[in-house]
Each structure stands twice: as structure tokens, then as C-alpha cells.
ZAMARGU-4260 file (C-alpha; in steps of 0.2 Angstrom, whole numbers, plus 5000, padded with zeros to 4 digits):
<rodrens>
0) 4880/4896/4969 | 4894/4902/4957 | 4910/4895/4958 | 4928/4899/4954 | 4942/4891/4955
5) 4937/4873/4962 | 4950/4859/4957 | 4962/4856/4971 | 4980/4853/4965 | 4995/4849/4973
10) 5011/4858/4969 | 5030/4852/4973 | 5042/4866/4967 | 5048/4879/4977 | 5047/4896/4975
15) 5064/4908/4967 | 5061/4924/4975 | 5076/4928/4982 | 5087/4930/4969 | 5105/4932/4975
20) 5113/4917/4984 | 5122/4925/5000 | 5107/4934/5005 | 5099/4925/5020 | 5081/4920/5015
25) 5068/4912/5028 | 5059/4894/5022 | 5046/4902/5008 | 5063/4911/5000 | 5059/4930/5005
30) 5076/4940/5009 | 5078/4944/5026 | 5090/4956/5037 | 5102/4948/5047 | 5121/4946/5046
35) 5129/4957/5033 | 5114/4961/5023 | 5106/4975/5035 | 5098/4991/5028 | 5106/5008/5030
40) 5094/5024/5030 | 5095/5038/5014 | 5104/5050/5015 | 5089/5061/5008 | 5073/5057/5014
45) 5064/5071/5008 | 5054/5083/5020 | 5038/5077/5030 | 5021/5087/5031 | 5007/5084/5039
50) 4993/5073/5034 | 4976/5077/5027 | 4966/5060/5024 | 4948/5061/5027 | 4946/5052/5042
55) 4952/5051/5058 | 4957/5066/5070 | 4957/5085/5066 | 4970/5098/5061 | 4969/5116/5062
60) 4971/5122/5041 | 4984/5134/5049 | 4996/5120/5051 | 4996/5111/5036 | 5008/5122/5028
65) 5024/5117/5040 | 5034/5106/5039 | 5035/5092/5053 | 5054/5095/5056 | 5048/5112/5065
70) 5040/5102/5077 | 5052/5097/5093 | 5049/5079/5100 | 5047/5087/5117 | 5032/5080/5131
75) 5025/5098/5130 | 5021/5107/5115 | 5028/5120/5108 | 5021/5128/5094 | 5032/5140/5079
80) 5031/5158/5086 | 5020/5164/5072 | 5007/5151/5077 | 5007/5153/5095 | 4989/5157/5097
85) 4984/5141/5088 | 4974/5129/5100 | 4983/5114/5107 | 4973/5101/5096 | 4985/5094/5085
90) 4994/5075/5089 | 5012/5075/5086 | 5024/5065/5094 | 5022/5049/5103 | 5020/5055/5119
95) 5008/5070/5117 | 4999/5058/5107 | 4991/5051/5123 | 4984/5069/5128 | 4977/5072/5112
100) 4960/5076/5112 | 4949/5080/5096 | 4937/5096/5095 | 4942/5108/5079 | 4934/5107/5062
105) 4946/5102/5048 | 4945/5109/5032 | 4963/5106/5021 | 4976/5096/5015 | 4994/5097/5009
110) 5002/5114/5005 | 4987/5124/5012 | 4971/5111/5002 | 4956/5122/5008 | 4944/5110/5006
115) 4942/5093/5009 | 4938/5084/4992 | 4922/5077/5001 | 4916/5091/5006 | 4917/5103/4994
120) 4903/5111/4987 | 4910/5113/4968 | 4914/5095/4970 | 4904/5081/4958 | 4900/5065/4965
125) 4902/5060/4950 | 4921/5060/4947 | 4930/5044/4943 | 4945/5034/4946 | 4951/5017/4943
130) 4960/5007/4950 | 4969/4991/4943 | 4974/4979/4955 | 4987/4969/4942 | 4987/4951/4940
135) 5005/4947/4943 | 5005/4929/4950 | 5011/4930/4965 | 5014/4947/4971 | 5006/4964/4970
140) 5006/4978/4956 | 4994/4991/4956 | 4988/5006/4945 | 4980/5021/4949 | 4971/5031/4937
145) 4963/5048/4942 | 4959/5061/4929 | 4974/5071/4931 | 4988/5057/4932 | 4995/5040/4936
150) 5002/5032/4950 | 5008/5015/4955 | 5011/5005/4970 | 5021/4991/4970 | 5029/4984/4953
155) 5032/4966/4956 | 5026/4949/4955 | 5029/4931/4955 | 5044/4922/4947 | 5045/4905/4948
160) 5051/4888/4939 | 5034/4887/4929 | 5037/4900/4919 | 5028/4916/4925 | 5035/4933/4928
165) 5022/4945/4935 | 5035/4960/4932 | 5036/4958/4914 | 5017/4953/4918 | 5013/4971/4926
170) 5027/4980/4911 | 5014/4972/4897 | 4998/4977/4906 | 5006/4994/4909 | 5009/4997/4890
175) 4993/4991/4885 | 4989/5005/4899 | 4996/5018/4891 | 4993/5012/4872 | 4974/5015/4876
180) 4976/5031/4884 | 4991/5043/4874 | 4984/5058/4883 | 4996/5053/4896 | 5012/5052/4886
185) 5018/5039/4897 | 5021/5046/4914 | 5020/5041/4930 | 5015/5055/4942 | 5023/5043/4958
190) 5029/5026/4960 | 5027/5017/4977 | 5037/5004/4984 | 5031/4996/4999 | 5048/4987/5005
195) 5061/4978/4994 | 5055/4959/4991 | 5056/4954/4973 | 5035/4951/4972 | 5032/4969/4977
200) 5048/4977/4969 | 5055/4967/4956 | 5047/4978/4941 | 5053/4994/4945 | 5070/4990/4935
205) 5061/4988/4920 | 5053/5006/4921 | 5071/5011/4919 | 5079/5020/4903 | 5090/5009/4903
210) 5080/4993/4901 | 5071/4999/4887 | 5058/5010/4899 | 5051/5024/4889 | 5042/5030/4905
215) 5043/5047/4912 | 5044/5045/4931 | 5041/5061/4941 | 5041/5055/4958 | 5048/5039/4969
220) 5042/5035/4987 | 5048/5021/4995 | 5055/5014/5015 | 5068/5025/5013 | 5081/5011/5017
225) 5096/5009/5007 | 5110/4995/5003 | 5120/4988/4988 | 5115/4971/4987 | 5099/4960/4983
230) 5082/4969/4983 | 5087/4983/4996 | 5102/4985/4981 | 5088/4987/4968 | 5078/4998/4977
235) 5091/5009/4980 | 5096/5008/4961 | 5079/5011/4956 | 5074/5029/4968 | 5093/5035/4962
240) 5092/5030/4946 | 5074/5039/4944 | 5081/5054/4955 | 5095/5055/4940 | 5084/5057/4927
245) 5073/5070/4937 | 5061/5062/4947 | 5060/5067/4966 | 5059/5056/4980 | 5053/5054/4998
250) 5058/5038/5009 | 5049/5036/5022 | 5052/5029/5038 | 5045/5029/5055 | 5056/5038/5068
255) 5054/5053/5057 | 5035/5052/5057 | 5027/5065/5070 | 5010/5066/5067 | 4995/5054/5070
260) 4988/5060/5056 | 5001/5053/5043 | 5015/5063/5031 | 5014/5070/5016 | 5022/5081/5002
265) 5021/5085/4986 | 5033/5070/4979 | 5020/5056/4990 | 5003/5067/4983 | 5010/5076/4968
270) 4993/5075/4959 | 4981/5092/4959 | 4964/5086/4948 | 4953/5099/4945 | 4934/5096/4956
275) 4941/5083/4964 | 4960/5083/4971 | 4966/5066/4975 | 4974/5066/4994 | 4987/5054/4996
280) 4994/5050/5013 | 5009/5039/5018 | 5012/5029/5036 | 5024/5018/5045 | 5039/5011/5033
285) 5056/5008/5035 | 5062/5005/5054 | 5082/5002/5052 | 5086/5002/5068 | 5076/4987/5074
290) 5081/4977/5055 | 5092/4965/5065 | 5079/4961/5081 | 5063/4949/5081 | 5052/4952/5067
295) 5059/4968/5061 | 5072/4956/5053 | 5057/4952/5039 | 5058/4968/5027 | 5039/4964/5028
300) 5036/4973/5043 | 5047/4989/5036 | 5030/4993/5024 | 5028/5010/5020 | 5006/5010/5021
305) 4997/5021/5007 | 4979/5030/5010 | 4971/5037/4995 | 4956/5047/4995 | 4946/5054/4980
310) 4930/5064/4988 | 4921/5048/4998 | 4931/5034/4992 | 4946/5028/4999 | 4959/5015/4998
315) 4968/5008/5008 | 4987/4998/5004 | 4998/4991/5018 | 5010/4981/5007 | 5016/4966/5018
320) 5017/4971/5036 | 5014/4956/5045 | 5008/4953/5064 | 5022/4962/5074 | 5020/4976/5062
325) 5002/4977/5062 | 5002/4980/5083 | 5013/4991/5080 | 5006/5002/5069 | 4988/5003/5077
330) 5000/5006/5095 | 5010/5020/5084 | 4992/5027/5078 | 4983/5023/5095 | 4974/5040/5099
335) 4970/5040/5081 | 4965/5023/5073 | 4950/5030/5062 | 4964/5037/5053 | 4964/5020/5041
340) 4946/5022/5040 | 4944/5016/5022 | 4932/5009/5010 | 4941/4995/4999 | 4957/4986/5010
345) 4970/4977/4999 | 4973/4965/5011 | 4991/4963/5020 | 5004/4950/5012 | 4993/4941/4999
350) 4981/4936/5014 | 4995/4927/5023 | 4990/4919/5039 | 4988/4931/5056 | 4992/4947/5046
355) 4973/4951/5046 | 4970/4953/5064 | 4950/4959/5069 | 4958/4975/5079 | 4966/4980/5060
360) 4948/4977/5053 | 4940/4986/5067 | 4950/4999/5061 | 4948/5000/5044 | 4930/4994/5043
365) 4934/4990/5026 | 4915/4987/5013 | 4927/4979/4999 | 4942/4968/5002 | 4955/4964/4989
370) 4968/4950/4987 | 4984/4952/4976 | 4991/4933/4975 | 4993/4919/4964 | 4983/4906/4958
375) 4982/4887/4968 | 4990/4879/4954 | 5007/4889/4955 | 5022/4883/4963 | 5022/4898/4975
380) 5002/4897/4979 | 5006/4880/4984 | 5024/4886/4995 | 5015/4902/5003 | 4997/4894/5004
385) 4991/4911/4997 | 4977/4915/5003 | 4973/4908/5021 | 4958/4901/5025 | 4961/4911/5042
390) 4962/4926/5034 | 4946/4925/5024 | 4938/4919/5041 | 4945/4933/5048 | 4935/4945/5035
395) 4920/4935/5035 | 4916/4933/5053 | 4911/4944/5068 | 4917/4953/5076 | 4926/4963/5060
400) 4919/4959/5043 | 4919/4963/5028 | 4903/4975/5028 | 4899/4973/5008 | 4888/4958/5002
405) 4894/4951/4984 | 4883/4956/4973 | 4873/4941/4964 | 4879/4929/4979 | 4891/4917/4985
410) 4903/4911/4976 | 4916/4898/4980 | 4935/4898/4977 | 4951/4891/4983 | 4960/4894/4999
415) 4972/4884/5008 | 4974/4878/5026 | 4993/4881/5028 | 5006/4882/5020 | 5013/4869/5007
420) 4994/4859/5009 | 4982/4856/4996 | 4970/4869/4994 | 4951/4870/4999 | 4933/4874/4992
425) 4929/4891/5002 | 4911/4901/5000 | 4913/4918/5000 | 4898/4928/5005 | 4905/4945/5006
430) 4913/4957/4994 | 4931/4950/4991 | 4940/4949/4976 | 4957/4940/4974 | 4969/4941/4956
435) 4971/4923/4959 | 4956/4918/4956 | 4948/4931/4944 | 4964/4938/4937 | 4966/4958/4936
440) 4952/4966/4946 | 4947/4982/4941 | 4938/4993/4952 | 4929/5007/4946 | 4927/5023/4961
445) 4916/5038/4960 | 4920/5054/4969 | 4903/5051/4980 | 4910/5034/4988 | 4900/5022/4974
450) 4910/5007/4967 | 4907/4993/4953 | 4922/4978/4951 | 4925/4971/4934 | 4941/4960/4931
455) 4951/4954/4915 | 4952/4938/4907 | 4962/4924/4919 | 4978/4921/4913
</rodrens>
């Protein structure tokens, strides 16, 4: 049996996460809505098209070309005038999504994709992409690397009394990125944000002109919410700031959403490789008008979720939604959960306690998991108790699993009981990587749905 990870410590400094004093915070330090500090919406969120991810239900190719603001949120359907003799088979709104009943073929994408990237027969199955989940500590940083172009989701990281600062951590790994690879002259086809905490967002100030950033940032998607203070201030600086300098920018946010299938357009999948076409859909995100009620008041549960397909692989990214949200979002996508269908999960907020539930795994049938957090010995490890041995349970146990063996064997890390408790010797059995306990993990994707997992050097 190998092991990784194995000396128990225990930790007693706290976390500094939430970085400007008036804010309210909750006991591990995150920023929270509540009071003054509440999130407005954008005042340009960008046009909504309808989703083409491979999975899930079916949408007539005539469709795909409309936008989803031509669609009224009525209980009956009514169709454009020039599309009139389409069959009623697509889901839109909430409540014609209970009537919905699958039974056309689907064959497109965004802006008219003919063909699905799995399906078509000029397609190799032997296309690559990468993806580099970033060892940031505490936090989540990752980079996308298809053939045609870059994108990133989430730029932040831990930052804490012991010295480490996973945003100038994911800058310098970024750098080294793009020193190894000139050919992309340093652009960023779209950078994600999933919500506005500091170890999800922090980074994108330094992709800025003016912090030295010698990046060139084509497009900026994020929860669409807005405000002028804390990290909902620096979010808002960052999508404006980029927007100044020519990038575009969707926000999304649920009560705009009115497919089943998801949203996109060409700022959220602006990549077009040749034989094999990256799709890149976006679900749930911001929710302002629930920011100062129950859970809602975490910017957690305002995630914007990612799916990414290339041919037969696919990904899967729900930033931090915790419990509430997760309900939610399988009760927003009810008629349509094979929608997060998806081969390799990057499981929700660090593999925090209950966020996994076996209804999201059921779901998402996941063969690879992946766990962006920081290592046991860190002062926010020890805080958070990153990752739960709940959560590893929870994707190692029936009824939802993990389906993926690791190859070679077990292996056994660290894992902690709860919060703020010293941390455990877990076996793993099935194909789960963590950045805490390997550093960055880079997983190698083939167009035909074939994977292989390396990682760097532990910090």
C-alpha cells in the first residue's frame, strides 16, 4: 500500500481570507452578504444561448442559433414565428420543464455547431487537452489547455500567516505556462470566475495591466454580481477592467437561465479548434435576489458551474456551491439531470463537509474525482478541515461512487473529521487526486474519453 501524506499535525492559526475588516465574515473567515455588503446585478450580462453539452436532453439544431431572450417565460410554449413548425421538444422555462419529454436526435452546438465533437466522423480520437488543476494551497486555480487556446477558471488560492499565497502561486505557474509554450503569446481565450471569495478569485488582479500583467484577456465570465467593496468589489474591477481593455464579458446568473440544457455564447465558449471543437457550457451562478435569506447569504451558493466537453471527455467544475445550492441546482435541472453527466468532477468547495451529496454523484456518475485544497499542515487545512472524511466516504461508497479504480492501488492520505481536528490516515481505493496531497495534478484528456493523471513536485 502506497502512502501519501501520513503525519498528523495539529495547527492553531487561523485563516486571513477575508481581507477587508467591515465585511461580515462567517467562523472560517469567508465574506458573506448580509447588512450593507449585498450584491447588486450587472448592468450588462451579456446575451444567453442555448446549450449544447453532450449529455442530457435533446435540442432541435434549428434552435441553437436563438437567443434565449426570444423565449417568453410563459406556461405554454410559443415558439419565433419563423420556427413555428418546430416540434415541441425543447425545455425552457421552469415550468414547461416538467412537461418536457425527450425524443429528437441532436446534432449541434452554439452558433449553429453541426456536429457534436463526439460524433463526428472527421473527428480523431486522438486529440488532446490538458488540464492543470493548480496547486494553490488552499483554494482552486485551473488551466485549460486545448489546442486552439487557453482558458482559466478560478485564479485564487490560499493566503494565510504561514507565508503562502496561492495567487502569486497560480501567476508563477502561469508564466512558466506560457514560457514553455510562446505559440500562445500570452492570451487567455476566457477567464472564469466562479463567485467572489479571495481562494477562488483573489488572482485575477494580477492578470491586470496594471499589476504588471502582460496577458491578453479575451473574454471574462463570471456570477454577474456587482458591488464596490471586498471581493464582490474586485470582481467587479477585474470583468470592467478586462472589458476596458477589450475583452468581453457574460455574467451569468440564474433568473435569466431558461433552458435545461445550460447557456452559452461565444464570450463563455469562444474556442473553435479544428477536428475537435471544445464545447463549453455554463449553469446556475449569481442569485441576487435571495443574497440576504438563509444560505444564499454565502457567496458559495451563487457558483457559476462550468461543463466542458472535448469529443468523449468532459469535465465538470461547480466552484463552491454548498448543500442548499446543490438541491437546488438538481431541482432547477430536474427534468434534465444527465445534463452533468461528466467524466472527471472537481469536487465542490475543497471537499467540504455535505457539499457532496449521493443525489449530485448520482448525477454526474463521475470515473475521476479531483480535490483543489491545501495541505494538513496549513493553517487553513487545519481551520476548514479540508478535505472531509465525509466527503471522501461519500465518493467511495455505494450507492454513488467514484467508478475509476487507482491505478497501481490504494494509497493512503490525510483527511480530517471536522473542522479545526487533527487529521486522519484515509485509504483511498478509487481514482481521486487532491493538490494537497500530490501538489498540481495534471490530467491529460484524449478526444475519445481516454485519461492519464501526472502531478508536479509537492510544494
Amino acid at each position: 500500500m502506497k502512502a501519501l501524506w501520513i503525519l498528523p499535525v495539529i495547527v492553531v492559526a487561523g485563516p486571513t481570507l477575508a481581507q477587508t475588516p467591515d465585511i461580515p465574515v462567517n467562523e472560517y473567515g469567508e465574506e458573506q452578504y448580509g447588512g450593507d455588503y449585498l450584491p447588486t446585478t450587472s448592468a450588462n450580462l451579456g446575451e444567453y444561448y442555448i446549450g449544447s453539452p453532450n449529455a442530457g436532453v435533446a435540442v432541435p439544431d434549428a434552435l441553437l442559433t436563438l437567443p434565449q431572450s426570444v423565449f417568453p417565460r410563459t406556461p405554454t410554449l410559443a415558439l419565433p414565428a419563423d420556427r413555428q413548425t418546430l416540434p415541441n421538444l425543447t425545455p425552457f422555462s421552469v415550468p414547461l420543464r416538467k412537461d418536457f419529454a425527450p425524443g429528437v436526435g441532436f446534432n449541434g452546438g452554439f452558433n449553429g455547431r453541426k456536429k457534436m465533437a463526439s460524433s463526428g466522423t472527421n473527428t480523431s480520437p486522438d486529440a488532446i487537452m490538458y488540464v492543470h488543476y493548480v496547486d494553490v494551497g488552499q483554494g482552486a486555480g485551473a488551466i485549460l489547455e486545448f489546442p486552439c487556446g487557453i482558458a482559466l477558471i478560478d485564479v485564487g488560492g490560499e493566503w494565510a500567516d504561514d507565508g503562502v499565497d496561492g495567487e502569486i502561486m497560480f501567476k508563477n505557474y502561469l508564466d512558466t505556462f506560457f514560457e514553455t509554450r510562446p505559440y500562445l503569446d500570452n492570451t487567455i481565450d476566457v477567464v472564469f470566475l466562479s463567485h467572489p471569495h479571495a481562494d477562488h478569485a483573489n488572482g485575477a488582479a494580477l492578470l491586470l495591466p496594471e499589476a504588471g500583467g502582460t496577458y491578453t484577456i479575451k473574454n471574462v465570465v463570471d456570477n454577474g454580481l456587482e458591488g464596490s467593496r471586498g471581493m464582490l468589489g474586485k470582481q467587479t474591477k477585474f470583468h470592467k477592467t478586462a472589458a476596458e481593455f477589450g475583452a468581453g464579458y457574460t455574467g451569468v446568473t440564474v433568473d435569466a437561465q431558461v433552458t435545461a440544457t445550460g447557456v452559452t455564447n461565444a464570450n463563455i465558449d469562444p474556442l473553435a479548434c479544428k477536428g475537435v471543437d471544445p464545447i463549453i457550457t455554463a449553469f446556475w451562478g449569481g442569485r441576487p435576489e435571495l443574497a440576504n435569506s438563509g444560505q444564499y447569504k454565502n457567496p458559495n451558493n451563487h457558483s457559476v458551474v462550468v461543463r466542458v466537453d472535448f469529443g468523449r471527455a468532459s469535465f465538470l467544475f461547480v466552484g463552491d456551491l454548498e448543500d442548499k445550492g446543490v438541491v437546488d441546482l438538481l431541482d432547477q435541472y430536474s427534468t434534465n439531470p444527465g445534463v452533468f453527466d461528466a467524466d472527471v468532477y472537481l469536487v465542490s468547495h475543497h471537499g467540504a463537509d455535505q457539499e457532496t451529496t449521493d443525489q449530485m454523484l448520482a448525477a454526474v456518475t463521475p470515473r475521476i474525482a479531483v480535490l483543489s485544497m491545501g495541505t494538513a499542515d496549513s493553517p487553513d487545512g487545519f481551520t476548514y478541515g479540508h478535505p472531509r472524511i465525509t466527503t471522501l466516504d461519500a465518493l467511495q461508497q455505494a450507492p454513488a461512487v467514484v467508478s475509476n479504480d487507482l491505478p497501481g492501488g490504494p494509497v493512503t492520505v490525510l483527511a480530517s473529521p471536522s473542522a479545526k481536528s487533527v487529521f486522519k490516515l484515509y485509504e483511498l481505493t478509487k481514482e481521486i487526486y487532491g493538490t494537497g496531497w500530490g501538489g498540481t495534478i495534471v490530467m491529460q484528456a484524449t478526444s475519445g474519453g481516454v485519461y492519464s493523471v501526472g502531478s508536479t513536485s509537492k510544494r
